[in-house]
LUMMARLO-847984 format. One line per field, with one value per residue: residue in one letter; y, z, x of N, C-alpha, C in turn. Coordinates in nm, 3 decimals, m for minus. Layout:
BEGIN
resn: A  ...
n.c2: Y  ...
n.c3: Z  ...
n.c1: X  ...
ca.c2: Y  ...
ca.c3: Z  ...
ca.c1: X  ...
c.c2: Y  ...
c.c3: Z  ...
c.c1: X  ...
# end
This chain:
BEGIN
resn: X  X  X  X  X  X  X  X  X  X  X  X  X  X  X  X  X  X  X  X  X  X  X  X  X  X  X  X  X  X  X  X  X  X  X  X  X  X  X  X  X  X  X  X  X  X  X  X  X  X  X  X  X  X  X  X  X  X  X  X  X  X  X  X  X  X  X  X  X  X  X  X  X  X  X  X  X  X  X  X  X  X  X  X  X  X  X  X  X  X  X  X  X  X  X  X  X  X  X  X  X  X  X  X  X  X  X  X  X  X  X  X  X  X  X  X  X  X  X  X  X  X  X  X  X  X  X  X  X  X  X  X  X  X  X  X  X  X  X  X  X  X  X  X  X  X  X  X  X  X  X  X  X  X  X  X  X  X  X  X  X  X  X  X  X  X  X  X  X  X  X  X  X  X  X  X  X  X  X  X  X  X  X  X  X  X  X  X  X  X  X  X  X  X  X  X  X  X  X  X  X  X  X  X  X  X  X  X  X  X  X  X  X  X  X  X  X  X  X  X  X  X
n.c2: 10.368  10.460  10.642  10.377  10.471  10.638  10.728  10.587  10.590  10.630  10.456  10.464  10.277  10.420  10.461  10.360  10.262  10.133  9.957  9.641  9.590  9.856  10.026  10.267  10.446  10.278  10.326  10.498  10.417  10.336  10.206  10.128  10.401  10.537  10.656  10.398  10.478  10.648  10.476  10.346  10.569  10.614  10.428  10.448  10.660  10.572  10.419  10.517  10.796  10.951  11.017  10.926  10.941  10.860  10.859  10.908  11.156  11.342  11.344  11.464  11.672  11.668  11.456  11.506  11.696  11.514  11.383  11.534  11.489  11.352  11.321  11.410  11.277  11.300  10.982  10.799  10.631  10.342  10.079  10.060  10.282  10.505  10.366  10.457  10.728  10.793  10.712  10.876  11.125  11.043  11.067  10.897  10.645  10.416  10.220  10.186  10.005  9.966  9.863  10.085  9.887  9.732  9.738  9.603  9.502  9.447  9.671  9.519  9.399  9.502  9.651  9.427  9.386  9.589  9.591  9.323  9.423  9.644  9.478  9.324  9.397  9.398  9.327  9.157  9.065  8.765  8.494  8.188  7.959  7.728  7.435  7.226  7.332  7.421  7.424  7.537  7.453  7.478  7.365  7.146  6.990  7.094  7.122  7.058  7.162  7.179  7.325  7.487  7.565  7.781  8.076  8.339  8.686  8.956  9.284  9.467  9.588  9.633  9.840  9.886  10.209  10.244  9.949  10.002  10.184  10.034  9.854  10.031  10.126  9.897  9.875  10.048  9.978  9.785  9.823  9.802  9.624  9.446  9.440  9.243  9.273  9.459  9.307  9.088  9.262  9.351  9.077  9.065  9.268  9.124  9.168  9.066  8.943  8.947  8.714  8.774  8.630  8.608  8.821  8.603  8.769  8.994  9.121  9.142  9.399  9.310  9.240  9.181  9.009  9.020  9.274  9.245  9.043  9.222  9.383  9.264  9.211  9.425  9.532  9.519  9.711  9.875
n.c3: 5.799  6.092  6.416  6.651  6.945  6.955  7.076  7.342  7.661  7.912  8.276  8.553  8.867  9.145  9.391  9.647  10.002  10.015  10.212  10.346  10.199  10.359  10.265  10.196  9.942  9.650  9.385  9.424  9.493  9.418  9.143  8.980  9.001  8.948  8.972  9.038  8.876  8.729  8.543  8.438  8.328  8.109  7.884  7.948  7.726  7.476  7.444  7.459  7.386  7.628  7.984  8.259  8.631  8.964  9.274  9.605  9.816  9.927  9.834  9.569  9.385  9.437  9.271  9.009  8.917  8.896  8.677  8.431  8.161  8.202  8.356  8.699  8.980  9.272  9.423  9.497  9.818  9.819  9.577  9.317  9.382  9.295  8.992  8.949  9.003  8.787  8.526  8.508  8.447  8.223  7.863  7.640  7.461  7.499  7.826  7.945  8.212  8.487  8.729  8.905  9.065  8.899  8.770  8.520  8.286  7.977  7.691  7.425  7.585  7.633  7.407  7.257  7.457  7.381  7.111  7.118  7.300  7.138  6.918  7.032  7.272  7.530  7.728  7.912  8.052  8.151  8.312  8.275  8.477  8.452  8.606  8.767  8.941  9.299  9.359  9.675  10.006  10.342  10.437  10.277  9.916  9.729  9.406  9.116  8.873  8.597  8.431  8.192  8.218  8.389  8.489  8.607  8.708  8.587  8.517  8.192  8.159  7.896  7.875  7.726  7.704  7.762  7.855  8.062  8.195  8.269  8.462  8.672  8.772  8.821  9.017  9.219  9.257  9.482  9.745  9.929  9.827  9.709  9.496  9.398  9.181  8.893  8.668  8.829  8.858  8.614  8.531  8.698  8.612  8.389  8.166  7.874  7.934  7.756  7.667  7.704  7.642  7.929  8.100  8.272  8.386  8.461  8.698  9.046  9.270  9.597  9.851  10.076  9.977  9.685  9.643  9.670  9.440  9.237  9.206  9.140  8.889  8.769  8.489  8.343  8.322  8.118
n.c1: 10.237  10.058  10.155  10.209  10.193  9.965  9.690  9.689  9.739  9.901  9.934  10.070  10.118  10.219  10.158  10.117  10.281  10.499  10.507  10.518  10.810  10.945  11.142  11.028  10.855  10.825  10.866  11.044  11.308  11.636  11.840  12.108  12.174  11.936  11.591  11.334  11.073  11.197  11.365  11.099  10.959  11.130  11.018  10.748  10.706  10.764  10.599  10.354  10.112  10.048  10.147  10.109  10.114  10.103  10.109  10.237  10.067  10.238  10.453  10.406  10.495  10.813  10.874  10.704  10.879  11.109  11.018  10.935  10.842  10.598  10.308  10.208  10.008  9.813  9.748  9.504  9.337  9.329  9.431  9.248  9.111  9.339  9.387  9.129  9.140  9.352  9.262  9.036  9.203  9.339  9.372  9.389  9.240  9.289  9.409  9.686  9.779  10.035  10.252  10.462  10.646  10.724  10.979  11.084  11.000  11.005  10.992  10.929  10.748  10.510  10.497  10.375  10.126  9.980  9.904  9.726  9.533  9.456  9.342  9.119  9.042  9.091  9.342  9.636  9.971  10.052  10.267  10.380  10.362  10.496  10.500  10.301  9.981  9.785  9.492  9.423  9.227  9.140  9.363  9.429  9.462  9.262  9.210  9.385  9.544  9.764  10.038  10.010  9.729  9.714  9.792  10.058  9.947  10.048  10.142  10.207  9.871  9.634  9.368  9.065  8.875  8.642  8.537  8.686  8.539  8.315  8.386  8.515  8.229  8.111  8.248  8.196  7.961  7.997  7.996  8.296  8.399  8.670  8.975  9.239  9.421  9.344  9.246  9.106  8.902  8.789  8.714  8.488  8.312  8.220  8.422  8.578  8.956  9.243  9.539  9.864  10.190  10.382  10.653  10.967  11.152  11.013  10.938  10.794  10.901  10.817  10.895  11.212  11.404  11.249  11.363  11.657  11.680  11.619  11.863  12.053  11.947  11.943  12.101  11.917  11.740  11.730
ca.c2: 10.316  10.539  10.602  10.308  10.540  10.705  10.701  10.508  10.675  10.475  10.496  10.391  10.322  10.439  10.537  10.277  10.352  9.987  9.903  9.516  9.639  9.832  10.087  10.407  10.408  10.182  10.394  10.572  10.305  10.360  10.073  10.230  10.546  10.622  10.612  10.349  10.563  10.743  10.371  10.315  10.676  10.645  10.306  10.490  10.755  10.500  10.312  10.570  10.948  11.026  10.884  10.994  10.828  10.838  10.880  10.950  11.305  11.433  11.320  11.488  11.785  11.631  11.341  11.621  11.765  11.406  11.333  11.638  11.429  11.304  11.433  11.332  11.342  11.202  10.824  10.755  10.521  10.242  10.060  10.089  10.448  10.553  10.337  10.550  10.864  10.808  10.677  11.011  11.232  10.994  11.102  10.797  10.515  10.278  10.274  10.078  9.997  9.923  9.890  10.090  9.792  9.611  9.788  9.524  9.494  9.544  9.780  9.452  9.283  9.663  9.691  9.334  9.384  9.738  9.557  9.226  9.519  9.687  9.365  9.204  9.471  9.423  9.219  9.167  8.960  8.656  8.431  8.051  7.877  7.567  7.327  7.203  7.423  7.323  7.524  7.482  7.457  7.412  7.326  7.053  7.047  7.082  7.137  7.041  7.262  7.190  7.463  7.543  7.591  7.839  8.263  8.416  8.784  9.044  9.431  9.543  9.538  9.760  9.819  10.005  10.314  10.178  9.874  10.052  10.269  9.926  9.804  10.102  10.089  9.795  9.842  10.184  9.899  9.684  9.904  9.725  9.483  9.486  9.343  9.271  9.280  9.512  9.151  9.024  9.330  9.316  8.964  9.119  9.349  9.119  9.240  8.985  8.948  8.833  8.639  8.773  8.531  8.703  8.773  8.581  8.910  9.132  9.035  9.248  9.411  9.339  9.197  9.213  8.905  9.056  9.382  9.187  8.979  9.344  9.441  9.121  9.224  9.586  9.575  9.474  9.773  9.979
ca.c3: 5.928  6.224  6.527  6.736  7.061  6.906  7.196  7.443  7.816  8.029  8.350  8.632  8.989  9.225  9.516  9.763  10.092  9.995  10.357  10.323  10.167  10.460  10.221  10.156  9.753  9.547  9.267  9.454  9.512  9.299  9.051  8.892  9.026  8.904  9.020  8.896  8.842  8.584  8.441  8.380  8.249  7.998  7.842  7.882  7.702  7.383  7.404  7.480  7.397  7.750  8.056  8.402  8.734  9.054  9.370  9.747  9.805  9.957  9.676  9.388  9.348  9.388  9.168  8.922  8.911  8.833  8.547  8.314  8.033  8.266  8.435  8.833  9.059  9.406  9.420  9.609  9.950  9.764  9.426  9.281  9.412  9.230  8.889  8.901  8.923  8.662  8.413  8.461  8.385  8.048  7.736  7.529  7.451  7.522  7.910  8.005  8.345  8.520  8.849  8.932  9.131  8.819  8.620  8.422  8.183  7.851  7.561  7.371  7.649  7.643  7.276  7.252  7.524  7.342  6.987  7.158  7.317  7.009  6.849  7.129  7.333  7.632  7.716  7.975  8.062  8.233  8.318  8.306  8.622  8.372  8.675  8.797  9.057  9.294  9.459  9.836  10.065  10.468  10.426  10.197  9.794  9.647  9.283  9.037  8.710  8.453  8.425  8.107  8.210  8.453  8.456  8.707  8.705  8.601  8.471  8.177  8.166  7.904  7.860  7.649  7.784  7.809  7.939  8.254  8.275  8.340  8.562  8.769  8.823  8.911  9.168  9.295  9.304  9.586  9.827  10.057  9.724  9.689  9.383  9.416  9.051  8.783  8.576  8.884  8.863  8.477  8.474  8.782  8.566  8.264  8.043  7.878  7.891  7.616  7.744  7.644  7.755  8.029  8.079  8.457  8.470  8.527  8.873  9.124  9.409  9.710  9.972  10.078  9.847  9.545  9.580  9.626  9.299  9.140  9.240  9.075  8.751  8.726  8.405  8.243  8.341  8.008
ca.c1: 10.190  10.089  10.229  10.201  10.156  9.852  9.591  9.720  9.764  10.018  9.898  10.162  10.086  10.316  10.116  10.155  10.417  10.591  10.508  10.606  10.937  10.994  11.206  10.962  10.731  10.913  10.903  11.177  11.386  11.725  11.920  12.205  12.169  11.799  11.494  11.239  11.003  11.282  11.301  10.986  10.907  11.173  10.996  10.647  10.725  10.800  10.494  10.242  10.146  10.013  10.215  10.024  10.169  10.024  10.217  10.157  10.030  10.330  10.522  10.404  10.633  10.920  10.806  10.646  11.025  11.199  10.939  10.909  10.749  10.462  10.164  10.220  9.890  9.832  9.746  9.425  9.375  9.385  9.507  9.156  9.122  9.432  9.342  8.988  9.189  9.408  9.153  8.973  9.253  9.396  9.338  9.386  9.106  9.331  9.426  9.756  9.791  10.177  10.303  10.624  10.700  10.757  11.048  11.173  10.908  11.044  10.901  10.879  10.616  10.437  10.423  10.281  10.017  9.926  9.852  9.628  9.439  9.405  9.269  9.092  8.967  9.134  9.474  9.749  10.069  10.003  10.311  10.271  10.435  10.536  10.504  10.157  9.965  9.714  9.414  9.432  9.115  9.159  9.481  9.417  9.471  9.116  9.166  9.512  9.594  9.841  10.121  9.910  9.612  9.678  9.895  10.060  9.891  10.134  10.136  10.143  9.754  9.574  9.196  8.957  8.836  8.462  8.545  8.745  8.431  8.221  8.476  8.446  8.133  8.092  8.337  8.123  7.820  7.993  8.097  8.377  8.467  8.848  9.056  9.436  9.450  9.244  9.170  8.963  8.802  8.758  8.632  8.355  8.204  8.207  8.514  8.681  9.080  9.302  9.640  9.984  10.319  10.471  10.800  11.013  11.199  10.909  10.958  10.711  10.940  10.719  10.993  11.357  11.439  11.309  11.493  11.755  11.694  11.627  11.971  12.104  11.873  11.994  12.154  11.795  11.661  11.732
c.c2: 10.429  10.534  10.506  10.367  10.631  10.633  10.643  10.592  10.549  10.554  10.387  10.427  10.319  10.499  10.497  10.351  10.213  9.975  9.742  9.504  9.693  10.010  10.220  10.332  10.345  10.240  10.467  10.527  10.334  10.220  10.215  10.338  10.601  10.566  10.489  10.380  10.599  10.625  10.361  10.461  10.671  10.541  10.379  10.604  10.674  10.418  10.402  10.765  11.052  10.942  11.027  10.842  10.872  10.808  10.899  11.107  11.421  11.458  11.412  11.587  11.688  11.516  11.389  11.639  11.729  11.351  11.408  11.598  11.347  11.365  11.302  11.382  11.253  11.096  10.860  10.642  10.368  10.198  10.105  10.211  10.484  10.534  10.483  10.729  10.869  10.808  10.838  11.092  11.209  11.043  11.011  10.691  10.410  10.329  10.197  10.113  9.929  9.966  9.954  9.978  9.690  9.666  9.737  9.509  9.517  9.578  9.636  9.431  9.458  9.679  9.539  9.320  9.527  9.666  9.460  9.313  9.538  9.616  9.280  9.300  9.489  9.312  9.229  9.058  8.872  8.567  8.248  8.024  7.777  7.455  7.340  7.278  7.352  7.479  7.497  7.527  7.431  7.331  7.148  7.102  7.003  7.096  7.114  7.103  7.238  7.324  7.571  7.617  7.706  7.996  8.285  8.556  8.849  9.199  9.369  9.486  9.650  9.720  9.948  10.104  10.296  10.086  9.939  10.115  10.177  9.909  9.912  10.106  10.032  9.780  9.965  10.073  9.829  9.728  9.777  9.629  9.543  9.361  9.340  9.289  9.383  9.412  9.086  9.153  9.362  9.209  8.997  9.168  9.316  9.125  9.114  9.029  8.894  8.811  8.698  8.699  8.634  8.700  8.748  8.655  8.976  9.123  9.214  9.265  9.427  9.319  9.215  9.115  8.943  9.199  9.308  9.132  9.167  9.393  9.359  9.163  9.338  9.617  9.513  9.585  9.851  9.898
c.c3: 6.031  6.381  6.600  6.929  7.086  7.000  7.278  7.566  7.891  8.180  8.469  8.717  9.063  9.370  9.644  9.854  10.112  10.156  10.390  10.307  10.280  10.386  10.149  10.022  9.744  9.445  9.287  9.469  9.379  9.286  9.007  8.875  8.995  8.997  8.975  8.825  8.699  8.476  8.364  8.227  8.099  7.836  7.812  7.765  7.514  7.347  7.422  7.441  7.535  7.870  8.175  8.496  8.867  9.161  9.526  9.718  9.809  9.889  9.539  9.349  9.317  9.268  9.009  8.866  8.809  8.709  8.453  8.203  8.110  8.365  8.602  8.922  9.165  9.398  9.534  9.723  9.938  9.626  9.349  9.262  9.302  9.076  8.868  8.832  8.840  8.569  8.400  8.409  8.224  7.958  7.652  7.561  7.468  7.670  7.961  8.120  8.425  8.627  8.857  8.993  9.091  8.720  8.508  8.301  8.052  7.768  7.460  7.445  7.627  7.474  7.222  7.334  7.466  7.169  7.025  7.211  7.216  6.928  6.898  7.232  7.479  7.675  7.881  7.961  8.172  8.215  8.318  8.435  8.584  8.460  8.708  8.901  9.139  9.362  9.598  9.931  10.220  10.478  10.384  10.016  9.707  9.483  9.232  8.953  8.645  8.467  8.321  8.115  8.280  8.384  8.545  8.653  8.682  8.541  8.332  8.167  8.036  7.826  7.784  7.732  7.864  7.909  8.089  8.296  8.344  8.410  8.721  8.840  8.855  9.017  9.247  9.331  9.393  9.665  9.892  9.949  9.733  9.561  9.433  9.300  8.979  8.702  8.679  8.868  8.710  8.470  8.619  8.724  8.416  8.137  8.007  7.825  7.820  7.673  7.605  7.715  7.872  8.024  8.269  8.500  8.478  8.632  8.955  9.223  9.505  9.839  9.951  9.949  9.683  9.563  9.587  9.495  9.247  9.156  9.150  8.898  8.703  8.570  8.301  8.232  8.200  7.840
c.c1: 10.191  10.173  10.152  10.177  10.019  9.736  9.577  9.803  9.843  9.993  9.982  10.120  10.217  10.281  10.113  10.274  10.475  10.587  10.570  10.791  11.036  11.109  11.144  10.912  10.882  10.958  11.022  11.316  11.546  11.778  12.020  12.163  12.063  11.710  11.446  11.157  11.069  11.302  11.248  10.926  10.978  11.058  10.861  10.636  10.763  10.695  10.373  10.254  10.125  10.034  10.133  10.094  10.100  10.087  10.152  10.123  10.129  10.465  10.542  10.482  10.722  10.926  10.822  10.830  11.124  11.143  10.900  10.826  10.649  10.394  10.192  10.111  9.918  9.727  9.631  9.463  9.411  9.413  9.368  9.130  9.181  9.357  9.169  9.051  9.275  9.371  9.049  9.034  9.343  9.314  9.288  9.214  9.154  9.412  9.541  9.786  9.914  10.190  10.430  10.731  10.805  10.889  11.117  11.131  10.959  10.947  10.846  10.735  10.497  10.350  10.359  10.126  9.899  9.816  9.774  9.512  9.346  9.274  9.128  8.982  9.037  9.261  9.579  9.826  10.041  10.176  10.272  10.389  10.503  10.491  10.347  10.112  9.857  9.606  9.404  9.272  9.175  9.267  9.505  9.425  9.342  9.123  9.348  9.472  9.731  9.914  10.053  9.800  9.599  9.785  9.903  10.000  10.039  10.069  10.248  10.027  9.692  9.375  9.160  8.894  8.689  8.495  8.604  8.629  8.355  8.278  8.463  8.304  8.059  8.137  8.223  8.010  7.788  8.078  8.159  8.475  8.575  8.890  9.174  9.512  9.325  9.197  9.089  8.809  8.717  8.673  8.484  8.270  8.181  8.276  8.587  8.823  9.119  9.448  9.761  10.093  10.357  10.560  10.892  11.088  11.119  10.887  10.886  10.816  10.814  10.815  11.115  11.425  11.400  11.365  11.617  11.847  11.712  11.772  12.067  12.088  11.883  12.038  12.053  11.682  11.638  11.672
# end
C-alpha cells in the first residue's frame, strides 16, 4: 500500500487578524504552551506531503521560523484571496483546506475526509445538529429540517485540483461575490460535495466563549 500522503497539499488558513476574538491571528493563540498553528502543523505533516499555511504579511518570518516543515506565505485580503494563493503554490492534486481556528480536528476526521475525496472527488466534514433546525425569513420560521437532513459546515474540506480551478473562476466571474465557506463556493461553480460525519470537538474559535471551551478542550489537542 502507498503512502497515504501521496499528493495531497494541506493548505491551512491562518491569515485572518481574529478581530471578533479580540486576541491577535488565532493561529497564535497558545494551549499548553504551543502555538496552534504548531498543533495543527504537527497533524498536517501526517496526513499530507505538502503543508503550506497562510498568515498575515507581517507574520511570515516569524511564523516561517515556528514551522520548519511548512512553506509559510502571506494570506490575502480575504478568505478566498488566501485559498487562491495557496492553491497556486500546492503541489498535490488533492487540495485540503483547514482553518487554524479549528485545532481539534483529529488525524482520524483528516484521514477520512482525504480517502471520500479520493473516491468521490471532492468531500468535507459536515456536523449534524441532531435536533430539528428551521430557516428563518423576516423574523419568522419559513422552512423546518430534520436534524438529518441538514450539516453544520466545518474544515477539514479537500478538493481536486481541477475542481478548485473551476471554483476559482467562477469566483473571478462575480466580482464582489463572497463565500463564508469554500462548499458554497464549490456548489456555485457546480462541484459536487461528498458528506463526511463531523466531529462536536472541532469547535471553530471565533469568540471569547469558545476560547474558553478550547481551554477546557486542551488535552485533545495531540
Amino acid at each position: 500500500m502507498g503512502d497515504a500522503r501521496t499528493g495531497v497539499s494541506f493548505l491551512m488558513l491562518a491569515a485572518g487578524a481574529g478581530e471578533r476574538l479580540g486576541l491577535g491571528p488565532k493561529g497564535s493563540l497558545e494551549l499548553q504552551g504551543r502555538p496552534l498553528l504548531c498543533w495543527l502543523a504537527d497533524k498536517a505533516v501526517q496526513v499530507a506531503e505538502d503543508v503550506l499555511v497562510a498568515v498575515p504579511a507581517e507574520h511570515v518570518e516569524a511564523i516561517a521560523a515556528l514551522l520548519p516543515q511548512c512553506r509559510v506565505i502571506a494570506g490575502g485580503a480575504t478568505r478566498q484571496d488566501s485559498i487562491a494563493l495557496l492553491a497556486a503554490k500546492a503541489s498535490g492534486e488533492w487540495l485540503l483546506l483547514h482553518e487554524a481556528a479549528r485545532p481539534f480536528a483529529s488525524l482520524a476526521l483528516f484521514r477520512q475526509v482525504i480517502a471520500m475525496a479520493r473516491h468521490h472527488g471532492c468531500a468535507g466534514a459536515f456536523l449534524s445538529p441532531v435536533v430539528p433546525v428551521a430557516r428563518l425569513r423576516d423574523g419568522r420560521v419559513a422552512e423546518a429540517y430534520a436534524g438529518s437532513e441538514v450539516g453544520i459546515f466545518q474544515t477539514p474540506q479537500v478538493y481536486a485540483r481541477a475542481d478548485m480551478q473551476r471554483m476559482l473562476q467562477h469566483q473571478a466571474s462575480v466580482p464582489g461575490w463572497f463565500a463564508q465557506s469554500p462548499v458554497q463556493l464549490a456548489l456555485a461553480a457546480g462541484v459536487e460535495v461528498h458528506v463526511v460525519p463531523g466531529e462536536a470537538c472541532n469547535l471553530k474559535i471565533t469568540t471569547a466563549d469558545d476560547w474558553r471551551m478550547a481551554r477546557h478542550l486542551a488535552h485533545l489537542l495531540a
